[in-house]
Jmol script that loads the backbone (N, CA, C; Angstrom):
load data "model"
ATOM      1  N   UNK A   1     166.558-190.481-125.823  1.00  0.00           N
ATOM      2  CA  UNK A   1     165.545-189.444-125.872  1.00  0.00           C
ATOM      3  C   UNK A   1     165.338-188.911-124.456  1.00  0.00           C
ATOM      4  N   UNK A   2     165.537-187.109-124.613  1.00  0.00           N
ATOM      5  CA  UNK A   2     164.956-186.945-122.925  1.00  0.00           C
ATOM      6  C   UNK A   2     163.727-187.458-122.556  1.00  0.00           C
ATOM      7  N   UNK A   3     163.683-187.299-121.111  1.00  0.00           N
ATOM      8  CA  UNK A   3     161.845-186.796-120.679  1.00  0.00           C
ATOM      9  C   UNK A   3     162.160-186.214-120.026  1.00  0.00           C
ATOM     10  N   UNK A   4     161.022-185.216-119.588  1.00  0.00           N
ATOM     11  CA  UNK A   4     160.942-184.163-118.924  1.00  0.00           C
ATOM     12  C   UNK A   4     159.507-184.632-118.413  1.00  0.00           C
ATOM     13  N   UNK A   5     159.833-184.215-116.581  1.00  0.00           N
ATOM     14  CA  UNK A   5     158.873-184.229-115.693  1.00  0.00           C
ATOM     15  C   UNK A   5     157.551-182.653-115.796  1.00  0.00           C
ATOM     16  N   UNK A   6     156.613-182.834-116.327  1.00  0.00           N
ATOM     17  CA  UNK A   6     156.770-181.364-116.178  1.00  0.00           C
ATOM     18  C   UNK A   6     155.369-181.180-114.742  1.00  0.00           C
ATOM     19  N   UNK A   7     154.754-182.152-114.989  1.00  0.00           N
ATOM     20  CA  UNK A   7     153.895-181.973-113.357  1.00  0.00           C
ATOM     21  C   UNK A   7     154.563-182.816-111.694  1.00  0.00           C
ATOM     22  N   UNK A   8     154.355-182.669-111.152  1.00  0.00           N
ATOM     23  CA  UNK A   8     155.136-183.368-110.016  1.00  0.00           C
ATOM     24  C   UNK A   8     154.155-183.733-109.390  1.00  0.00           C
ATOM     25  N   UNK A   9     152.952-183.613-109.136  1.00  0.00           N
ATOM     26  CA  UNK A   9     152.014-184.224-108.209  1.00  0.00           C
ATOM     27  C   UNK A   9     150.406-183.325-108.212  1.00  0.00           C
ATOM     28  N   UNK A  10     149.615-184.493-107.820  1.00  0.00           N
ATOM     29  CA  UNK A  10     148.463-183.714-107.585  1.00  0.00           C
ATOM     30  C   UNK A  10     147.988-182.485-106.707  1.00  0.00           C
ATOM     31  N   UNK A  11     147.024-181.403-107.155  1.00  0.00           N
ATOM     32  CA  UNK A  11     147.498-179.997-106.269  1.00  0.00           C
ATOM     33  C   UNK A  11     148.951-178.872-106.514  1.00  0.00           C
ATOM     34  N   UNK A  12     149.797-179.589-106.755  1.00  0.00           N
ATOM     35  CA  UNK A  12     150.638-179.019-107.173  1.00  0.00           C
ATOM     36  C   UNK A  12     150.500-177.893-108.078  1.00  0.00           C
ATOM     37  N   UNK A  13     151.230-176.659-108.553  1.00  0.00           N
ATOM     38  CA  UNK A  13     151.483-176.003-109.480  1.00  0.00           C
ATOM     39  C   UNK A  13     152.052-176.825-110.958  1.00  0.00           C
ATOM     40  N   UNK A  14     151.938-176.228-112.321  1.00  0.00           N
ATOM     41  CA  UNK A  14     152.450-176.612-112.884  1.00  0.00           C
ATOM     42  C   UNK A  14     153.815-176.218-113.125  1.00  0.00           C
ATOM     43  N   UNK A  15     155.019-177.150-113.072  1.00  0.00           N
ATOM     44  CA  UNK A  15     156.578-176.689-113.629  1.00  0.00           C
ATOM     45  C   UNK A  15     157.324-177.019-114.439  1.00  0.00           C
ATOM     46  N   UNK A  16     157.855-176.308-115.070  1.00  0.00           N
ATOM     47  CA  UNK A  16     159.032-176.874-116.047  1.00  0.00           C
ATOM     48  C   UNK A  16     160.287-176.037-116.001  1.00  0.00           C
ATOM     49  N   UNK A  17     161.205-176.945-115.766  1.00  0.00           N
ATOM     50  CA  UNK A  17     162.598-176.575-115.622  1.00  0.00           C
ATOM     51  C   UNK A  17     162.455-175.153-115.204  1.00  0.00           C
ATOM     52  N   UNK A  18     161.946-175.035-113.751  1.00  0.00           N
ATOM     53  CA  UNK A  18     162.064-174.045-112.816  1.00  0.00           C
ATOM     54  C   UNK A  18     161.227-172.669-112.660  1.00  0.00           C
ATOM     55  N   UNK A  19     160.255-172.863-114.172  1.00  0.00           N
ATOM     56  CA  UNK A  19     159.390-171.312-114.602  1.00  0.00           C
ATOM     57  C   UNK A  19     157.918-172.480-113.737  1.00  0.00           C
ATOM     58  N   UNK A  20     157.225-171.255-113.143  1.00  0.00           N
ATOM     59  CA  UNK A  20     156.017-171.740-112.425  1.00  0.00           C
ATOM     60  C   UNK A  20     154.901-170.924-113.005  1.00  0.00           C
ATOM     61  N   UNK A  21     153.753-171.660-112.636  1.00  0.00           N
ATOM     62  CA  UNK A  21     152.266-170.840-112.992  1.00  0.00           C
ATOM     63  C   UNK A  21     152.167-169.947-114.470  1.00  0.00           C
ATOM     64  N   UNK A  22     151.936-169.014-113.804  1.00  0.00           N
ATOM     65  CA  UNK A  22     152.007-168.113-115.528  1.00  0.00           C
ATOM     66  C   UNK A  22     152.926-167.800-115.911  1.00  0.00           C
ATOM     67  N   UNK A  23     154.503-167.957-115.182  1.00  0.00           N
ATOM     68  CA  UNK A  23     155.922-167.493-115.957  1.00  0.00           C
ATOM     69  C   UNK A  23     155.635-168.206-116.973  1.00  0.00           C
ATOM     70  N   UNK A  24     155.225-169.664-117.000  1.00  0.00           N
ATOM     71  CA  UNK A  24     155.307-170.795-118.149  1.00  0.00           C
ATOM     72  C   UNK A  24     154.396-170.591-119.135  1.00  0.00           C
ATOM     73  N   UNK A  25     153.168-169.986-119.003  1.00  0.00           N
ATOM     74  CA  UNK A  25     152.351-169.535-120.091  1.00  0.00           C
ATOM     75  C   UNK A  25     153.122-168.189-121.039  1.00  0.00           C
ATOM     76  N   UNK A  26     153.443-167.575-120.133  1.00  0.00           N
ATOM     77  CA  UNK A  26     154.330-166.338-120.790  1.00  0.00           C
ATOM     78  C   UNK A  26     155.072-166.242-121.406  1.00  0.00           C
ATOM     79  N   UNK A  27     156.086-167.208-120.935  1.00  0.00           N
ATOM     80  CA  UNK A  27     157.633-167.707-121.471  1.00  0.00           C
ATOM     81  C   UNK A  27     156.921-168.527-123.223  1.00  0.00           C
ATOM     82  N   UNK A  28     155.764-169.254-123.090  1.00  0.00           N
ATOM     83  CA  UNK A  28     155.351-170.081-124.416  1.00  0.00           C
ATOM     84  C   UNK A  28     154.670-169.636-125.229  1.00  0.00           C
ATOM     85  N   UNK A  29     153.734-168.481-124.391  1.00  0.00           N
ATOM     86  CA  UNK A  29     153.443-167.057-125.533  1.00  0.00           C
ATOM     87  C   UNK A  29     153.954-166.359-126.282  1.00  0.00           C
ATOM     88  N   UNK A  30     155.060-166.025-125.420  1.00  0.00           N
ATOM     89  CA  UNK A  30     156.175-165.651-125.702  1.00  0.00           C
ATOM     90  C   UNK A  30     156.790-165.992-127.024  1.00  0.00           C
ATOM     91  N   UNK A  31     157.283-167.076-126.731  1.00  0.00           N
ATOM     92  CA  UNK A  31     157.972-167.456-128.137  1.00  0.00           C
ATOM     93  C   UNK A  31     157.437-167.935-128.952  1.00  0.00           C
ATOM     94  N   UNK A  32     155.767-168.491-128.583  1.00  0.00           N
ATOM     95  CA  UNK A  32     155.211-168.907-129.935  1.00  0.00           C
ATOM     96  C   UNK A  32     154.807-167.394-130.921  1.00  0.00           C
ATOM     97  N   UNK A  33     154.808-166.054-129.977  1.00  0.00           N
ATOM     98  CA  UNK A  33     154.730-164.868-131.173  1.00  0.00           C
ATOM     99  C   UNK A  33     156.047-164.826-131.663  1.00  0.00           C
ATOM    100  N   UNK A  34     157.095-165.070-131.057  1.00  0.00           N
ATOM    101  CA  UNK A  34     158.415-164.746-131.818  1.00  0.00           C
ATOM    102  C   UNK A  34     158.621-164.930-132.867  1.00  0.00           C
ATOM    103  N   UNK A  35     158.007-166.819-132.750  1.00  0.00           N
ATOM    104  CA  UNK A  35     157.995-167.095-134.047  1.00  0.00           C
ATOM    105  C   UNK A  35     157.082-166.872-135.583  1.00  0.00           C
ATOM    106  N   UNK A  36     155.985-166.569-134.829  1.00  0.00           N
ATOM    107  CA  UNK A  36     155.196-165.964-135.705  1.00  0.00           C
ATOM    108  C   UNK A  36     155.977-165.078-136.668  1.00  0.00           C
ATOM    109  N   UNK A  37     156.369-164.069-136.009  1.00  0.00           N
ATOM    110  CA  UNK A  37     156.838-162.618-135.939  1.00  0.00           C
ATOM    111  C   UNK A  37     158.439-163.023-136.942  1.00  0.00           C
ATOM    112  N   UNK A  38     158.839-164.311-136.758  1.00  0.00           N
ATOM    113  CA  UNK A  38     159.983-164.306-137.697  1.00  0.00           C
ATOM    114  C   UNK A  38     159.657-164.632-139.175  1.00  0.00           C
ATOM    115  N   UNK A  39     158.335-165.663-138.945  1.00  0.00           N
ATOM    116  CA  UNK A  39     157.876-165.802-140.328  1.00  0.00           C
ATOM    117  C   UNK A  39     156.974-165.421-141.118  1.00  0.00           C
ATOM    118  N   UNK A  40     156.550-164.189-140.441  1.00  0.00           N
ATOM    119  CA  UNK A  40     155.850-163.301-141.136  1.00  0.00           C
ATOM    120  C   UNK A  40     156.969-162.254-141.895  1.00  0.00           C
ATOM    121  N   UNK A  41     158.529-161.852-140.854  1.00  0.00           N
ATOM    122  CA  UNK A  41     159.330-161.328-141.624  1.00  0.00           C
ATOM    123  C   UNK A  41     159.733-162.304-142.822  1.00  0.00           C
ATOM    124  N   UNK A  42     160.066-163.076-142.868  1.00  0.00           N
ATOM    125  CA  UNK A  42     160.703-163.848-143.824  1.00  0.00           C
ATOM    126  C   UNK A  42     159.980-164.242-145.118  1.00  0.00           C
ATOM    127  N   UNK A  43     158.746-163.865-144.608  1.00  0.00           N
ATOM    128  CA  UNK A  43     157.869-164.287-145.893  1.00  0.00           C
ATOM    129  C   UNK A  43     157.555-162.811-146.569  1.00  0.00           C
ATOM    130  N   UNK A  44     157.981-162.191-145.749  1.00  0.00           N
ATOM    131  CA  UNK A  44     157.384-160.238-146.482  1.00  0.00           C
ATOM    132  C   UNK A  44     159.179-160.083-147.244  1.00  0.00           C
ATOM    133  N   UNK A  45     159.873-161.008-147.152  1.00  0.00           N
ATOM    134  CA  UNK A  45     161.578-160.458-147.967  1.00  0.00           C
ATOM    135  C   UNK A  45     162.418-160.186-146.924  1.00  0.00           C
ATOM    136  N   UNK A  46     162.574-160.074-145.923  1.00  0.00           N
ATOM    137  CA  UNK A  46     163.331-159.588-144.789  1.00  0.00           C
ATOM    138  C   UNK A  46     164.633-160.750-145.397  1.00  0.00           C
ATOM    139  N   UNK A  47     165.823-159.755-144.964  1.00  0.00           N
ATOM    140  CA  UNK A  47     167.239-160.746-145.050  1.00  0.00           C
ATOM    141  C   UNK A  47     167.087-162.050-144.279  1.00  0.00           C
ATOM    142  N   UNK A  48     167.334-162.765-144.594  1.00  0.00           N
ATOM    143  CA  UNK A  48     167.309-163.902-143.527  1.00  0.00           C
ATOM    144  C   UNK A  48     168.054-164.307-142.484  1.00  0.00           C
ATOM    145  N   UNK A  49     169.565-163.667-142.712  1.00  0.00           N
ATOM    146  CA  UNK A  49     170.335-163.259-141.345  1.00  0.00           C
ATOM    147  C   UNK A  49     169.782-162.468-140.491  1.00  0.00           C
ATOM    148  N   UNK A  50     169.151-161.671-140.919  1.00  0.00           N
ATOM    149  CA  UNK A  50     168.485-160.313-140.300  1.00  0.00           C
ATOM    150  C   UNK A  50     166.974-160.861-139.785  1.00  0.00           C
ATOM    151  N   UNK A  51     166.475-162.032-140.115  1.00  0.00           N
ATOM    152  CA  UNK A  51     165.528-162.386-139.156  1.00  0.00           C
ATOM    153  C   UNK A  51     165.596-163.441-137.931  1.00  0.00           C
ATOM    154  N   UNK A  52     166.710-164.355-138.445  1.00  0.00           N
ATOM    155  CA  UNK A  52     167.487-165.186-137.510  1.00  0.00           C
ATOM    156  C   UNK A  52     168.444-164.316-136.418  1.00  0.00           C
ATOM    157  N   UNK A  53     168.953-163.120-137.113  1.00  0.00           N
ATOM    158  CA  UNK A  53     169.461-162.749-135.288  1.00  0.00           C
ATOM    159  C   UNK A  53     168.307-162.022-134.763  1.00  0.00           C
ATOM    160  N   UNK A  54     167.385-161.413-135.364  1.00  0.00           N
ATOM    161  CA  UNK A  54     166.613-160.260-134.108  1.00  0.00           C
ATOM    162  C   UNK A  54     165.211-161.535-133.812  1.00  0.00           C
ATOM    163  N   UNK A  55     165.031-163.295-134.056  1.00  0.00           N
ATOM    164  CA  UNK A  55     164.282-163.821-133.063  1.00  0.00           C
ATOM    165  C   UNK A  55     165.517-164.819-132.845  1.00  0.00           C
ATOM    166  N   UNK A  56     166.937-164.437-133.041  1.00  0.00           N
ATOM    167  CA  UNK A  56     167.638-165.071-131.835  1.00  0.00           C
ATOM    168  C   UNK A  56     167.914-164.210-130.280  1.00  0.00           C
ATOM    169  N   UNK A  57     167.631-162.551-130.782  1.00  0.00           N
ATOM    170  CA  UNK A  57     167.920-161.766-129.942  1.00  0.00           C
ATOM    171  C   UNK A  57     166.831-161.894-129.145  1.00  0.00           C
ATOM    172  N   UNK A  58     165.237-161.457-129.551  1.00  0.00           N
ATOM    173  CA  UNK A  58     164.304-161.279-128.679  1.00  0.00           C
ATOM    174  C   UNK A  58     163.566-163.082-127.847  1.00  0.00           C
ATOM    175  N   UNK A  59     164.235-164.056-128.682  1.00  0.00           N
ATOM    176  CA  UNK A  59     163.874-165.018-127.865  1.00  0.00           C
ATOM    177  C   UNK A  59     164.963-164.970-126.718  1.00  0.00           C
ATOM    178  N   UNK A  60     166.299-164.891-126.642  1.00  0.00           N
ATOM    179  CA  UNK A  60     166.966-164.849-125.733  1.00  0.00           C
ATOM    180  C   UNK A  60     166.582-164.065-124.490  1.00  0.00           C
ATOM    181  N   UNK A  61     166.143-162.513-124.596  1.00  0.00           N
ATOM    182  CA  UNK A  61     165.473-161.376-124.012  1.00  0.00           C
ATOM    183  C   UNK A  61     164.100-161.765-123.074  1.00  0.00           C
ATOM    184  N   UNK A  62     163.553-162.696-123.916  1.00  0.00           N
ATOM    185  CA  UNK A  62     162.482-163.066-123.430  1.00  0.00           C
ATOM    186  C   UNK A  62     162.400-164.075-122.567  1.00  0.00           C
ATOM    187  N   UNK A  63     163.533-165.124-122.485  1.00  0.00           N
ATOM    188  CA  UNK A  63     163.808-166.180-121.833  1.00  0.00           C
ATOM    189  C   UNK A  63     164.725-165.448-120.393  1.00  0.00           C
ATOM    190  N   UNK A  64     165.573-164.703-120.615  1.00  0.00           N
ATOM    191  CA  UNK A  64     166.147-164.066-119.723  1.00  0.00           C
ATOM    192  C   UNK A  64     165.360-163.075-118.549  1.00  0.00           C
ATOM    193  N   UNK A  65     164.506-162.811-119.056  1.00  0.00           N
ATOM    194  CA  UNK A  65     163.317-161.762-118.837  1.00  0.00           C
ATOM    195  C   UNK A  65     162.130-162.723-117.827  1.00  0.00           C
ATOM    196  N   UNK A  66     161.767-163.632-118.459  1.00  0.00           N
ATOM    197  CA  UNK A  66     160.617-164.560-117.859  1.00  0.00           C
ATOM    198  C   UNK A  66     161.299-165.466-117.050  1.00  0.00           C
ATOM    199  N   UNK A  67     162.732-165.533-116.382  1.00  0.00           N
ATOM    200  CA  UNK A  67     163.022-166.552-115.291  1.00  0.00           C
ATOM    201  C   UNK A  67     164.250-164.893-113.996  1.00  0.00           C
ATOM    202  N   UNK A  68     163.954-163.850-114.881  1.00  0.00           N
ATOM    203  CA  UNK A  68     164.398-163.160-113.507  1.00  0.00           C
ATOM    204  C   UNK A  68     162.742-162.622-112.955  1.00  0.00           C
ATOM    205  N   UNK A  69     161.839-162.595-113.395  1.00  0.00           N
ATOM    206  CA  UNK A  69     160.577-162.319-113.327  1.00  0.00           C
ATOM    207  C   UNK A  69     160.130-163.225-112.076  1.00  0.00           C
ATOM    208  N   UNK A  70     160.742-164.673-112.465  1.00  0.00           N
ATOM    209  CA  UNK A  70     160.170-165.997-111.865  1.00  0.00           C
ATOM    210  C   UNK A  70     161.242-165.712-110.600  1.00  0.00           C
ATOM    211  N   UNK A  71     162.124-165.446-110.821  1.00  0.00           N
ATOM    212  CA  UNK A  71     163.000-165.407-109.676  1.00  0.00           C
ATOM    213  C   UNK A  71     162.801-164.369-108.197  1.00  0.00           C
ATOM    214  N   UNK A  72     162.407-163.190-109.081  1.00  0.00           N
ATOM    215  CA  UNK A  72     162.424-162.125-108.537  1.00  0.00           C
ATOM    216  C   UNK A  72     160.841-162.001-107.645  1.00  0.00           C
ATOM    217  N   UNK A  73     159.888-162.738-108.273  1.00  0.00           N
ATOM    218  CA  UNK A  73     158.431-162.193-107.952  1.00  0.00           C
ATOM    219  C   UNK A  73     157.841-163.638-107.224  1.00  0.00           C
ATOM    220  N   UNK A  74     158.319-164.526-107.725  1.00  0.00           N
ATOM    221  CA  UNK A  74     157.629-166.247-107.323  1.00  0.00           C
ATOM    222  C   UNK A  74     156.510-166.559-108.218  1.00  0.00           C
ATOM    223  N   UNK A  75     155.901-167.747-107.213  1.00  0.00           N
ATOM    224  CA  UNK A  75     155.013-168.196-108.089  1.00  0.00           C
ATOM    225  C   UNK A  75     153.210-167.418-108.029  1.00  0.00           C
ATOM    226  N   UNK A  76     153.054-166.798-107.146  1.00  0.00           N
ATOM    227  CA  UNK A  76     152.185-165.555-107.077  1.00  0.00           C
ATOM    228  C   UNK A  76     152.284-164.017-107.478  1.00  0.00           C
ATOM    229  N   UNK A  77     153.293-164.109-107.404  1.00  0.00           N
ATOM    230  CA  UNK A  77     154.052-162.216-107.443  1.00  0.00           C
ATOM    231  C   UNK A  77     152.997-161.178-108.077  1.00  0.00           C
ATOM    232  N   UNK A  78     153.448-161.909-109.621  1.00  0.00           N
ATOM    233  CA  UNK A  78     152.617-160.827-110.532  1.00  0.00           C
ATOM    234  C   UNK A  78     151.137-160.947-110.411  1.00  0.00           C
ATOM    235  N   UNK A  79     150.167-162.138-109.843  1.00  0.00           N
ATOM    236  CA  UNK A  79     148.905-161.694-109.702  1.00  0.00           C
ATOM    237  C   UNK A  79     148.785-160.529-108.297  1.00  0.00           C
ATOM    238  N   UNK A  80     149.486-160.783-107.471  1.00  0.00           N
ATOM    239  CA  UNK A  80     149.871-159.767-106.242  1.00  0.00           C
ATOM    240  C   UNK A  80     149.848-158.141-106.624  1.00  0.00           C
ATOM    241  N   UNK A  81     151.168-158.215-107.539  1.00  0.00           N
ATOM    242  CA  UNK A  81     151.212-156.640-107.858  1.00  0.00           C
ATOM    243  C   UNK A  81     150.052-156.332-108.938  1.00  0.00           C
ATOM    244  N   UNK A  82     149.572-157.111-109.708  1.00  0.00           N
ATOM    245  CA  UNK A  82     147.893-156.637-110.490  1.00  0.00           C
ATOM    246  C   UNK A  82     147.012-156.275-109.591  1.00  0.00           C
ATOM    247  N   UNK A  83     147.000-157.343-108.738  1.00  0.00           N
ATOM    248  CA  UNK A  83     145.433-156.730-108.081  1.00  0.00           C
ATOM    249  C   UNK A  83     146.068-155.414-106.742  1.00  0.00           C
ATOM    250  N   UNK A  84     147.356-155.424-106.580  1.00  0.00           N
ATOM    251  CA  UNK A  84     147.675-154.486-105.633  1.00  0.00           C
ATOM    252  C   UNK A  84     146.962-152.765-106.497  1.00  0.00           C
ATOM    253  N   UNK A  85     147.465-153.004-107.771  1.00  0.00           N
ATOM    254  CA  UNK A  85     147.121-151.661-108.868  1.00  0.00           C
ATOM    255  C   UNK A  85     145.947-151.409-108.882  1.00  0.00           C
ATOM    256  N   UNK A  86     145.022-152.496-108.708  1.00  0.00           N
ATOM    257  CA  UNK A  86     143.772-152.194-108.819  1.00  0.00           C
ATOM    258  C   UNK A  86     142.594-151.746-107.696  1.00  0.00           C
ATOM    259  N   UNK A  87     143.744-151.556-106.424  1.00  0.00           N
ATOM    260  CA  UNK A  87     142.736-150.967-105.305  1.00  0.00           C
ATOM    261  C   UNK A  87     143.153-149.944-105.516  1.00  0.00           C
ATOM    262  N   UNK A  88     142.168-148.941-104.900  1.00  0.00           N
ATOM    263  CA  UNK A  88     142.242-147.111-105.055  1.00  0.00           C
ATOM    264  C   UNK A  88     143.055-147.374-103.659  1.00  0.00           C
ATOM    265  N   UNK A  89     143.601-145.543-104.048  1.00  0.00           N
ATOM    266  CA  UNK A  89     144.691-145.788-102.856  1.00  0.00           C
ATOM    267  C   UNK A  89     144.001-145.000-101.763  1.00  0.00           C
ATOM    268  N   UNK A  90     143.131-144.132-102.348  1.00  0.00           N
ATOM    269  CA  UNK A  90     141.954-143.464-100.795  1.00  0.00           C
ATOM    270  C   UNK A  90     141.052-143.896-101.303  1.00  0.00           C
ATOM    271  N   UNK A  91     139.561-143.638-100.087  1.00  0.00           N
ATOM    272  CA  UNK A  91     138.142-143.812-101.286  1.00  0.00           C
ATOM    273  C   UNK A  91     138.114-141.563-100.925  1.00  0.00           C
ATOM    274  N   UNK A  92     136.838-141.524-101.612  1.00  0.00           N
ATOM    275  CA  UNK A  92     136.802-140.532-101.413  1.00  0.00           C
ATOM    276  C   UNK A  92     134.975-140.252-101.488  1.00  0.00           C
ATOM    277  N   UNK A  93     134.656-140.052-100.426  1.00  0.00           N
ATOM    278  CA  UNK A  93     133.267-139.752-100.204  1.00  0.00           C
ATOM    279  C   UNK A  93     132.720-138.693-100.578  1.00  0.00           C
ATOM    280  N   UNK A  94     131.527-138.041-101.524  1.00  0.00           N
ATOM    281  CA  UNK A  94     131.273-136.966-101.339  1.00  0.00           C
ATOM    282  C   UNK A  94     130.195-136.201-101.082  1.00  0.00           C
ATOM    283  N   UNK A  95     129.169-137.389 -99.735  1.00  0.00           N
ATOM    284  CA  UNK A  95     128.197-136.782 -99.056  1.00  0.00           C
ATOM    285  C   UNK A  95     128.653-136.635 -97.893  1.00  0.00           C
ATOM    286  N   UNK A  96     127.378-135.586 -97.928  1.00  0.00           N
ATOM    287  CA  UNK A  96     127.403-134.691 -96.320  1.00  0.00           C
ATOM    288  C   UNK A  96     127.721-134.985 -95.866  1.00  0.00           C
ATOM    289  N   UNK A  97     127.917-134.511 -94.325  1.00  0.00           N
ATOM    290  CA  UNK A  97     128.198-135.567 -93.197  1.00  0.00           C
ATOM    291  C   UNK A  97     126.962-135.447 -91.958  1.00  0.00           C
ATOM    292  N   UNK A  98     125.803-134.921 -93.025  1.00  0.00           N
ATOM    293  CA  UNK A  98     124.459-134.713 -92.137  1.00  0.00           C
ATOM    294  C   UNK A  98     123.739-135.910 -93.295  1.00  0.00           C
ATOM    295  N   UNK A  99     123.727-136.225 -94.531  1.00  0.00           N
ATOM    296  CA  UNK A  99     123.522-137.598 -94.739  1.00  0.00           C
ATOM    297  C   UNK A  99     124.038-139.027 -93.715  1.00  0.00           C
ATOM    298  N   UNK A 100     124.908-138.990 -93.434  1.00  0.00           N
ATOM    299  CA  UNK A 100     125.551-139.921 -92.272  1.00  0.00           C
ATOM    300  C   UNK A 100     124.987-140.004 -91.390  1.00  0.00           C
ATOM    301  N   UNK A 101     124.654-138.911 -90.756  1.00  0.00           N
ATOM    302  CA  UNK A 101     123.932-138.577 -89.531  1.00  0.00           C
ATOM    303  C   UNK A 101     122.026-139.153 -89.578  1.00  0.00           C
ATOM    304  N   UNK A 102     122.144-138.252 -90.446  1.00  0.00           N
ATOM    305  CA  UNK A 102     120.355-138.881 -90.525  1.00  0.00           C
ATOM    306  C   UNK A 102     119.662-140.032 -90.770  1.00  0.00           C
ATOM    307  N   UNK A 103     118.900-140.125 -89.916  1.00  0.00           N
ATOM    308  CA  UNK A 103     118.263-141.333 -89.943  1.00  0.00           C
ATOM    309  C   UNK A 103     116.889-141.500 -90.772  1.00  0.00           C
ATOM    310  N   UNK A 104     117.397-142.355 -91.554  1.00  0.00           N
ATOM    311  CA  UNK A 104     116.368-142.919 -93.065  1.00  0.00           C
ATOM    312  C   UNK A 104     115.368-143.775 -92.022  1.00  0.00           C
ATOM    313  N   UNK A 105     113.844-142.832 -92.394  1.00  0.00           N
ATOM    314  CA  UNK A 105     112.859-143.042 -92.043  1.00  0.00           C
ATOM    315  C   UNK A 105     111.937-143.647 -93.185  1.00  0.00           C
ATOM    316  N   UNK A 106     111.548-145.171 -92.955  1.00  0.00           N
ATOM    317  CA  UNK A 106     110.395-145.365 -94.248  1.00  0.00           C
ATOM    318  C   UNK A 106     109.045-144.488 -93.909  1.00  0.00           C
ATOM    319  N   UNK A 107     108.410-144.115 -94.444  1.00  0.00           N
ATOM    320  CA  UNK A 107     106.971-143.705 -94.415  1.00  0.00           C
ATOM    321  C   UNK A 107     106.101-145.008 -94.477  1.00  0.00           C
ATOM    322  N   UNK A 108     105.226-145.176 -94.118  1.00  0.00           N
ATOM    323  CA  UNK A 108     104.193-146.122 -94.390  1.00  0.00           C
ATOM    324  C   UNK A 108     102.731-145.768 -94.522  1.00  0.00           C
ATOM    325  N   UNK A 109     102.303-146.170 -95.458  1.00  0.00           N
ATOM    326  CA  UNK A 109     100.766-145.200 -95.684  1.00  0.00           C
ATOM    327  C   UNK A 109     100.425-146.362 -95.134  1.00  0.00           C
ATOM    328  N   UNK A 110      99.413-146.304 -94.442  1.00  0.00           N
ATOM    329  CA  UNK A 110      98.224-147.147 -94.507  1.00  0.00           C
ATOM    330  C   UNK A 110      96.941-146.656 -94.095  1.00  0.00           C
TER     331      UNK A 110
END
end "model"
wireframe off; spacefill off
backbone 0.3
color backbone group
């Protein structure tokens, strides 16, 4: 029987056979809809060759997909390029520039 290491130490990231952080949530999302998605065809009549190759195709796609991802980006990448999307790329002000200038005076009754 294998085993598989899949934590390596405390602090550490989590890994398995080389997918890190959220590649590994993705990659298991991933195919746990695939499979959904095959047996929901199979139970609506779908050919059954015809559901065995297109979640042999899109699990393959998806596995191929989620370790050039991992390869290409690391184990931060994609939270990097999210929050990169989410700063504006100017701000854009649109008071005066005699608001700026002036000086906010409280009043005080007494």
């Amino acid at each position: 029987m294998n085993t598989y290491h899949i934590n390596k130490g405390i602090g550490r990231t989590v890994e398995f056979k080389g997918l890190k952080a959220q590649y590994l949530f993705i990659f298991s999302g991933g195919l746990l809809g695939i499979l959904i998605c095959v047996m929901i065809m199979y139970m609506a009549g779908v050919n059954t060759y015809l559901c065995l190759i297109l979640g042999g195709i899109s699990s393959g796609l998806l596995t191929w997909q989620t370790f050039a991802l991992n390869r290409k980006y690391g184990e931060h990448g994609l939270m990097k390029i999210g929050a990169q999307k989410k700063h504006p790329k100017y701000i854009i002000s649109r008071k005066s520039i005699y608001r700026y200038l002036k000086i906010n005076r409280k009043r005080t009754n007494i």
